[in-house]
Every structure is written in structure tokens, then in C-alpha cells.
C-alpha positions as CSV (number, residue, x, y, z in Angstrom):
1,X,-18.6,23.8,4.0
2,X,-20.2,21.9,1.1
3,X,-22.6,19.0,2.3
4,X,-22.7,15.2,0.1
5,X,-25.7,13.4,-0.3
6,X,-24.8,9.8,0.8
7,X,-25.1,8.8,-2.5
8,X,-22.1,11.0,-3.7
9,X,-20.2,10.0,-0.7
10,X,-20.5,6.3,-1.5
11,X,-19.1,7.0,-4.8
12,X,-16.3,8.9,-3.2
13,X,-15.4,5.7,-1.3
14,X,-15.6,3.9,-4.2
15,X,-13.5,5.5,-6.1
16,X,-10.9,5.9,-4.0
17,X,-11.0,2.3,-2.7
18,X,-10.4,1.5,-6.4
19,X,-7.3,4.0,-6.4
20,X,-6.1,2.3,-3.5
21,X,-6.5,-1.1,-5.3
22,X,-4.3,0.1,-8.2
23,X,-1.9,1.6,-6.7
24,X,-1.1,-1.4,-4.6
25,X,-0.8,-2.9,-7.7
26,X,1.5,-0.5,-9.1
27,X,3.4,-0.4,-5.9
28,X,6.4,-3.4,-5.5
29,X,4.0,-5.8,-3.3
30,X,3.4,-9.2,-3.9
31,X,0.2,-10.5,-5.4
32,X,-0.4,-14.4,-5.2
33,X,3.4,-15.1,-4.8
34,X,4.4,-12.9,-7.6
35,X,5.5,-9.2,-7.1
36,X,4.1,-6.8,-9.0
37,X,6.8,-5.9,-11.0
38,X,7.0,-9.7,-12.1
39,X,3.4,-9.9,-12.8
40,X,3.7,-7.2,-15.2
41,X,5.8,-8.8,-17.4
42,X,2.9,-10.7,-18.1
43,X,1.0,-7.5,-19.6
44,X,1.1,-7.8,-23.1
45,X,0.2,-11.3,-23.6
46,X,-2.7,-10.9,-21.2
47,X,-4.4,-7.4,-23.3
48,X,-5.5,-7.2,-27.1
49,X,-7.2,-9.0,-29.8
50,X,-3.8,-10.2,-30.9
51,X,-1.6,-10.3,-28.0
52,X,2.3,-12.0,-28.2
53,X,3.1,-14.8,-26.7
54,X,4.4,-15.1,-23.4
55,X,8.1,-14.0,-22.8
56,X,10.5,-16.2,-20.8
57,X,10.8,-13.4,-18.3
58,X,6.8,-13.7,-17.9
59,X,6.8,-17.5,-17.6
60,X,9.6,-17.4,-14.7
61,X,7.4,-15.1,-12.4
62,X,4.3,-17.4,-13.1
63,X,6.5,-20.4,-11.4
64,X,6.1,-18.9,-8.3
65,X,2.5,-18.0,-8.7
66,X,0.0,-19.3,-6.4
67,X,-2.9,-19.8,-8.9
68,X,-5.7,-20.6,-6.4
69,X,-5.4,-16.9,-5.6
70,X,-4.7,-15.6,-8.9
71,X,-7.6,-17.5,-9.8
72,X,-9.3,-15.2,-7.2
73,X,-8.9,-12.0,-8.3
74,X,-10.2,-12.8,-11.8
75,X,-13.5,-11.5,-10.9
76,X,-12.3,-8.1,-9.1
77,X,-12.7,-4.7,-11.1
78,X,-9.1,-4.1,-10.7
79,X,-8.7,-6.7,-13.6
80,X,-11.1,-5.0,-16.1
81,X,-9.5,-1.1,-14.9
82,X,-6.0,-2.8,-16.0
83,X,-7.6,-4.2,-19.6
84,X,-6.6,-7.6,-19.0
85,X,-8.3,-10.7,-20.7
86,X,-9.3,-12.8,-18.1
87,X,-9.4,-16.0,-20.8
88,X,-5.6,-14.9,-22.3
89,X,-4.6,-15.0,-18.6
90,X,-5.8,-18.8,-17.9
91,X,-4.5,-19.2,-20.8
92,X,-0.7,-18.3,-19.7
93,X,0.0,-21.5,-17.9
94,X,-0.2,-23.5,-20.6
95,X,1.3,-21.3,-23.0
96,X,4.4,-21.1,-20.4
97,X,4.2,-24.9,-20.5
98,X,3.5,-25.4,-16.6
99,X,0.9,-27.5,-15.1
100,X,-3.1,-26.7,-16.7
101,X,-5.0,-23.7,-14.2
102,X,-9.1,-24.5,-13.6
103,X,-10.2,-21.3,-12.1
């Protein structure tokens, strides 16, 4: 059997804790009071130079957003690994015409 030096075994764990992380974002769950799915309409307008604006579908799932938690995650690596613009997303609420976010 092969033997790991911790160092490689700490980035095993890493990497799959990650994995784990985006696949319970890929799985139906809910995130902040949004699921998943709902979130992801969001996508576009959150990724890009140029992105579109927010769809109605999009702006409907952030009603039931808790934004103190979204607010939460903007720091996580899960955000970067998914490509999304932390300033587009603060951005959203107001675009979607709901009440102004200070994370």
C-alpha cells in the first residue's frame, strides 16, 4: 500500500471537501432560503465582463432570499470555483428592484 506524506493528505481533504461543497450546490438543497435550482437562474447576470440583466425568473427566487447569509458566503471559494462576481451579485438586489443589500 502506497503511504501520503501529510502534506498530500491534507490536500486530498481539501479537495474533496471542496467537491462536497459543489456538489451540494448542484444538488436541489436550499441555500439562504433559495434552492439551488432557483439560485441558478441568477447565473448569467452574476458571471462576465458584460453580463445580462437579471431575468424575472431570477428576481422571484431572490424574494425569498435571506441576504445576511448570502452575504456570508461571498467570501467562500465555492464562489470563485463557480466564476461568479461577487460585486454583480450585490449588485442583483437592486437591479431586481428589492430593498439595497450591505454585505
Amino acid at each position: 500500500m502506497e503511504k501520503f506524506s501529510r502534506a498530500e493528505i491534507m490536500k486530498m481533504v481539501a479537495v474533496s471537501a471542496v467537491a462536497v461543497a459543489i456538489f451540494a450546490l448542484v444538488v436541489e438543497a436550499d441555500l439562504c432560503g433559495v434552492s439551488t435550482q432557483g439560485l441558478a437562474k441568477c447565473m448569467p447576470a452574476v458571471k462576465g465582463s458584460n453580463p445580462p440583466k437579471p431575468t424575472l425568473d431570477c428576481c422571484n427566487e431572490l424574494k425569498k432570499a435571506n441576504f445576511t447569509c448570502l452575504c456570508g458566503l461571498k467570501e467562500t471559494p465555492e464562489i470563485k470555483i463557480l466564476g461568479i462576481d461577487v460585486k454583480l451579485a450585490q449588485q442583483l438586489p437592486k437591479k431586481c428592484n428589492l430593498s439595497s443589500v450591505h454585505c
